[in-house]
N, C-alpha and C positions, 0 to 999 in steps of 0.2 A: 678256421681259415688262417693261412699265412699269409698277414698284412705284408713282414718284412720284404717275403720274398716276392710278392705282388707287386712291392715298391722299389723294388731293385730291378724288377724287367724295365720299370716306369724311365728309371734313372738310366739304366745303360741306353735304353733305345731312345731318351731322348739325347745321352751324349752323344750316342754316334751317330745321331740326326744331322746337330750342328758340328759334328767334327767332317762328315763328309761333305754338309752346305758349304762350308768353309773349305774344303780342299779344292771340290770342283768351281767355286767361284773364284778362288786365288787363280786356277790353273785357266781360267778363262780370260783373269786379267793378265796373264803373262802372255796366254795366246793376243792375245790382243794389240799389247805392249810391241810382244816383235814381229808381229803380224804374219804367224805361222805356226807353224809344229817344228820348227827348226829349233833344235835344241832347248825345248819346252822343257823336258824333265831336269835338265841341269842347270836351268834359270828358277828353278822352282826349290827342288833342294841345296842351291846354294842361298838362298834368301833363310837368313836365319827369323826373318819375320814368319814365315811358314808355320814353320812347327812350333814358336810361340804362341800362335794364334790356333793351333791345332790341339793346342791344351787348353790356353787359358779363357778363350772365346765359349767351347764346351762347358768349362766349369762356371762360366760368367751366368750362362744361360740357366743352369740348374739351379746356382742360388736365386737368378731373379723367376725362376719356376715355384722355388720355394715359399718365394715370401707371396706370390700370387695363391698361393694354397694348392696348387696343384696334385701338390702327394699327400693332402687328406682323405679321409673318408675314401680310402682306394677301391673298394669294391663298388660304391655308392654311387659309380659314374656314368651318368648320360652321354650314349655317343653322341646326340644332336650337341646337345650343350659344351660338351669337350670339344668339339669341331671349332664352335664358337669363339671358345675361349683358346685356343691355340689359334685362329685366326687373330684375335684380339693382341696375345702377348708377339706373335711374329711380327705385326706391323710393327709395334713399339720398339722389340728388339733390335728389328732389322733399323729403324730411325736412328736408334741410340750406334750402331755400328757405322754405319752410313757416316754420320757427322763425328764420329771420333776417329775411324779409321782411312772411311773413304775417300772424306771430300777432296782432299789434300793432293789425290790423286792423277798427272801428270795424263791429260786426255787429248787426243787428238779432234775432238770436238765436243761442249760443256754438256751436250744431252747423251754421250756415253756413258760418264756417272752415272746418272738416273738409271740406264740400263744395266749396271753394274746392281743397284741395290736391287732394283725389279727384279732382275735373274737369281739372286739371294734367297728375297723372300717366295720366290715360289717353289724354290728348291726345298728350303729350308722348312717350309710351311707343309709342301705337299711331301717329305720323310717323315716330319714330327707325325703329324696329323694322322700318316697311315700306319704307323706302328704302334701308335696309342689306338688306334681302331681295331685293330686287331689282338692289341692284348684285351682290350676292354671287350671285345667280342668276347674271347674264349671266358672272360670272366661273366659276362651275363648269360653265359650259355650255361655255364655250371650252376648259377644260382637259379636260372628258367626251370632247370633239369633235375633240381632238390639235389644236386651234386655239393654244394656248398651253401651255408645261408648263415644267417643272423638268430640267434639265441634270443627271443622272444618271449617276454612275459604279458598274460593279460589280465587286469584288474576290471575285474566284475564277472558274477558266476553265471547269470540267469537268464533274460530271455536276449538280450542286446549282444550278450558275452558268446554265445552257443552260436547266434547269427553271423557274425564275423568270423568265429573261428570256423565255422561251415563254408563260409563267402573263401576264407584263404586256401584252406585244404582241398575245395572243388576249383582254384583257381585253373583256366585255362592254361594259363603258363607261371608257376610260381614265384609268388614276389621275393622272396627268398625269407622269409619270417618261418625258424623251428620254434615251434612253440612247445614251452618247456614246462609251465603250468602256468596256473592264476591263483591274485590272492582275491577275496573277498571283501566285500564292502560292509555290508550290513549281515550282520551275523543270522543265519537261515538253518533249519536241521538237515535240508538237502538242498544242492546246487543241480542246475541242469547240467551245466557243464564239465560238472563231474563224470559224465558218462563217457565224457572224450577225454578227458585231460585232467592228470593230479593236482589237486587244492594244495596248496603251498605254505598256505596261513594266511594272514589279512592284511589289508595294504598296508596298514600301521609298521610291516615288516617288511616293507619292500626295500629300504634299504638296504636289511643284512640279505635279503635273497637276490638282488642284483648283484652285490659282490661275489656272493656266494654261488648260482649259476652264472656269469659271466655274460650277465644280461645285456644288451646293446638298443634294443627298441620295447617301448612297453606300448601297449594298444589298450586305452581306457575306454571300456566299454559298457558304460551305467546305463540301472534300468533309470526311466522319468524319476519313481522312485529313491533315487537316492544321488540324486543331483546334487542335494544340500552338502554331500561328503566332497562334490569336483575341488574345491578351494583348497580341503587340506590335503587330499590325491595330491595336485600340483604340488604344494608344500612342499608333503616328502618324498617325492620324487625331484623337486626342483636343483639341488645341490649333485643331483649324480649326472654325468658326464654321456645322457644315453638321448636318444630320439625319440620322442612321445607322440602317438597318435592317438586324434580324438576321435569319436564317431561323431559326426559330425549333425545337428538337427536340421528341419527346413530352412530355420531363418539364417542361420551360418553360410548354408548352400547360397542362399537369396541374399545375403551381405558382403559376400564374394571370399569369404574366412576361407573356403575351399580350394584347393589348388590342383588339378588335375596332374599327375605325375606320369603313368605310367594307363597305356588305353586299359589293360586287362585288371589291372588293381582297385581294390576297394576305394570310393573316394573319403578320404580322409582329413582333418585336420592336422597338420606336422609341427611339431614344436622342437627345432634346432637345439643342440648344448650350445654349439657358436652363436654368440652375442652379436661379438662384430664379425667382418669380413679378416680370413686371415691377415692380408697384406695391412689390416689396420692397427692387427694384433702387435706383429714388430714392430709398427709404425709408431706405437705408443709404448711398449719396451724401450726402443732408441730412444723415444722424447722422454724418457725417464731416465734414463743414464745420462744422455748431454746434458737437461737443464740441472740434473740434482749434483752431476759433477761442476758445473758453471756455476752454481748457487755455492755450493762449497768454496770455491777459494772464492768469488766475491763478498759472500758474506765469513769470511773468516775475521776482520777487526770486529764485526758484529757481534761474532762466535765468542773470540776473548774478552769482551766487556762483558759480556753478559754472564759467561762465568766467573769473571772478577766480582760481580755485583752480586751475587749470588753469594757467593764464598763468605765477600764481606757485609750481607747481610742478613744471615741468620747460620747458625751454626747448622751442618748436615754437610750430605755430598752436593755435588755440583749437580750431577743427572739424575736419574730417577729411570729404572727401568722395569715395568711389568709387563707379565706375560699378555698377551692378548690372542685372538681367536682371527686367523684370515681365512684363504681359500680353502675349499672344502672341509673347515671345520680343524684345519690346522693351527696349535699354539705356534709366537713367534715371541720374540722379546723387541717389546720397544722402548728406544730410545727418548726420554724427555729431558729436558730441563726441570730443575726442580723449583716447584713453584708453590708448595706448601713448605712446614713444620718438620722436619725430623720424626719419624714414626705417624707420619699423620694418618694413619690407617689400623693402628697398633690395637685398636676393638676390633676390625675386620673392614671388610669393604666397603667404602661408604662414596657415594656420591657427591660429587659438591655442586654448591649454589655460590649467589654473586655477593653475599653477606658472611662467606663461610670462615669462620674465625682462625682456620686452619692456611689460612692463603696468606704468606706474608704481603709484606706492603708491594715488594716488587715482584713479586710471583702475580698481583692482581694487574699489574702494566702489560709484565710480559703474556699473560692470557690476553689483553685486549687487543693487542698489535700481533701476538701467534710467534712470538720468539719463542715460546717455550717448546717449538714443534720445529726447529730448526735441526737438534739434532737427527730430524729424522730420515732426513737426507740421504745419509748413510744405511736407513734401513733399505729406505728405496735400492741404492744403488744393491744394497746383497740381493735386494730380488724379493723378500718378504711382502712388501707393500708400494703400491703406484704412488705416481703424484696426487691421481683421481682417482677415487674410489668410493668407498663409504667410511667411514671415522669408526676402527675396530672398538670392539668391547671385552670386557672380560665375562668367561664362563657365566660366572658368577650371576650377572645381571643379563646374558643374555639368556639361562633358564629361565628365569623371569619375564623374561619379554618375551619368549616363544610361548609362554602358555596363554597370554592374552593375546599373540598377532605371531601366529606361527607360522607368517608365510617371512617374518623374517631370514628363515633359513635358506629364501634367495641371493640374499646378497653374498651368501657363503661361494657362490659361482665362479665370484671374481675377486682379485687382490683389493684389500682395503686401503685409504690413501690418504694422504696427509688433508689433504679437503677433500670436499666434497658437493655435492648439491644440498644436500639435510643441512650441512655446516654452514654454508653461503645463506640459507634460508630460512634457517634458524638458528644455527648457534649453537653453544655445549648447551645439553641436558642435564638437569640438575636431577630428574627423579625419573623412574620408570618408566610414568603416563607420556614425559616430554620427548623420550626416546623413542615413541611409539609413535608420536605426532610428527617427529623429525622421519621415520619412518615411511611413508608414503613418500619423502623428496627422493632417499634414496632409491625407492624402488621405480620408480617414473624414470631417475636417471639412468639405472638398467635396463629397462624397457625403451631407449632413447642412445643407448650407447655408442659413440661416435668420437674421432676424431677432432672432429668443430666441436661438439659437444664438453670434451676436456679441452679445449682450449678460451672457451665461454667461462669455465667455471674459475679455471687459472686466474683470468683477469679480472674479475668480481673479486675473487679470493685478494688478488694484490690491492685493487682499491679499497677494501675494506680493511687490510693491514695498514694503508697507509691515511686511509681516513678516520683512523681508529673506530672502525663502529661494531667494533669484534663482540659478541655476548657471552 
């Protein structure tokens, strides 16, 4: 499927949505103004307000399309819901133009305005609406029609795995899932599902065969028997960037787990790669650039004492940088202050505690108050690591912590952050077990991920820097 070009019908039709809203509403304010057609077209192109607003109003509307998530998931669109949400963003639009462009507006009576933005949004509502109706028509027509679909893996061979994939392939009208094979749960001499579709290898290997077919939804489909495997399925499937459907049991049905989607499709359990809602995704990229660039030059006399104290209290460098492990399993280098010995690591990696003989006198202050995490600001701003996150690790000890709590490989989803929930809740880890216990905060805070949510943790974070009760 060509996403791009899917997403550039998206973009033109809705530029020239609001490029034509905006012509015929200007050209109604002008009729209006001289109360005719008398010389309309040359009241119109002589306003250089026209054709700035014939650009910039256009391109106004596609960024604020953008950060509402609009041109995600472009094949994945519901006309009901698309209807919706283009009703949703035209009100708001249409507000935000209203009180910036229109009010100011020179009216022969104060409820013509009003009639001005009314004629706006209906304009503007009823182009957007039908050309996104019509592209998204021809696109669920291709995918109804097995004209176009989604690259589909299913985990589990036997009686559940044969069911579903029969339920798809006899679909009345197809959901768009090509199934491309399955891997296997529990190791068997023959699979049912073999008869339809090539075994691939076992879920243990689902990550190299997602990258490798170009997998976009997996459909886990276990027998009762091997339920005990759902925990670490999630695991490693949890870090890739794809849509998961569960087959769903009674009680899921009966607990409302299930979400009807589409009348003709199998009902399913769906598990999103989006955390949050787009618009909260930027939302919290910006709040990482403004506060970590605000935090920068406020604490800049901070910055310099603390390196002078540093310098002149044990001999080494001033910072301290290792590699660590963020989103999807990426190294990054971070920034610290340095808060141990020179070589304090010079046997290999080692973990510290609160008595650790390796911390000088003032590397144990700056851990209690979190100076030592100042520089990291900077990482933030490159984009490596958030404000909020989870507190990265190195390789080293996260092999270690994945063999006893391998669902850590969730928090690989998201950037890692100077705090965190684990951090606010517990504190640094001095041993493996502690980092496994600090473990459940993080993953609760990904399962909870929010806007409010980083902004709670923000300010526990500062009260505890400033109450010293740092661990």
């Amino acid at each position: 499927m060509n996403t791009k070009l899917q997403t550039a019908k998206y973009l033109i039709a809705d530029f020239f949505s609001a490029a034509i809203a905006w012509t015929l509403i200007f050209a109604y304010r002008k009729y209006s103004f001289n109360g005719g057609f008398d010389n309309l077209y040359n009241s119109i192109v002589q306003d250089h307000k026209f054709f700035y607003g014939t650009l910039a109003i256009p391109l106004a509307w596609l960024v604020f399309y953008f950060i509402l998530g609009s041109y995600k998931a472009i094949y994945r669109k519901s006309r009901i819901r698309e209807l919706g949400l283009t009703f949703i963003a035209s009100v708001i639009g249409v507000a935000v133009i209203f009180f910036a462009l229109m009010l100011n507006d020179k009216v022969q009576e104060p409820l013509q305005i009003f009639d001005f933005a009314f004629i706006l949004f209906i304009v503007h509502f009823g182009l957007t609406a039908t050309f996104r109706f019509i592209i998204t028509s021809f696109a669920a027509y291709k995918i109804h029609n097995h004209i176009i679909g989604f690259n589909t893996l299913i985990i589990g061979g036997n009686g559940k795995a044969t069911e579903i994939y029969l339920d798809i392939e006899n679909q009345f009208r197809s959901s768009g899932n090509k199934i491309i094979g399955f891997l296997n749960v529990n190791e068997n001499p023959d699979y049912l599902l073999e008869q339809h579709i090539p075994r691939l290898g076992s879920y243990t290997d689902a990550k190299r065969i997602i990258e490798e077919q170009g997998i976009e939804e997996v459909l886990i489909a276990i027998d009762p028997s091997e339920h005990d495997k759902i925990k670490s399925i999630i695991t490693f499937l949890g870090a890739s960037k794809i849509i998961i459907k569960v087959i769903p049991d009674m009680h899921d049905i009966l607990l409302g787990s299930v979400k009807m989607t589409a009348i003709f499709q199998a009902p399913l359990i769906q598990i999103f790669p989006d955390i949050m809602p787009h618009w909260q995704v930027i939302l919290k990229r910006f709040m990482d650039i403004i506060i970590s660039a605000i935090a920068v030059i406020l604490l800049f006399p901070v910055f310099l004492f603390t390196a002078i104290a540093i310098k002149l209290g044990s001999k080494g460098p001033i910072f301290y940088s290792q590699e660590r492990i963020g989103i999807e399993g990426k190294p990054f280098k971070m920034l610290k202050f340095r808060t141990m010995i020179e070589n304090a690591e010079a046997a290999g990696p080692q973990l510290s505690s609160d008595d650790d003989p390796r911390i000088t006198k003032f590397g144990k202050f700056m851990r209690k108050v979190r100076l030592d995490e100042i520089p990291q600001f900077f990482t933030v701003l490159k984009g490596d690591m958030s404000l909020v996150g989870y507190r990265p690790e190195r390789q080293f000890f996260i092999d270690q912590i994945v063999e006893k709590a391998p669902h850590y490989k969730l928090l690989l989803k998201i950037k890692p952050g100077i705090t965190s929930w684990g951090q606010v809740k517990f504190g640094y880890a001095s041993t493996v077990d502690e980092m496994i216990e600090r473990l459940k905060y993080d993953i609760l805070y990904i399962e909870n991920m929010s806007i409010s949510v980083d902004i709670k943790i923000m300010i526990y974070t500062v009260l505890i820097v400033f109450t010293g009760r740092g661990k």
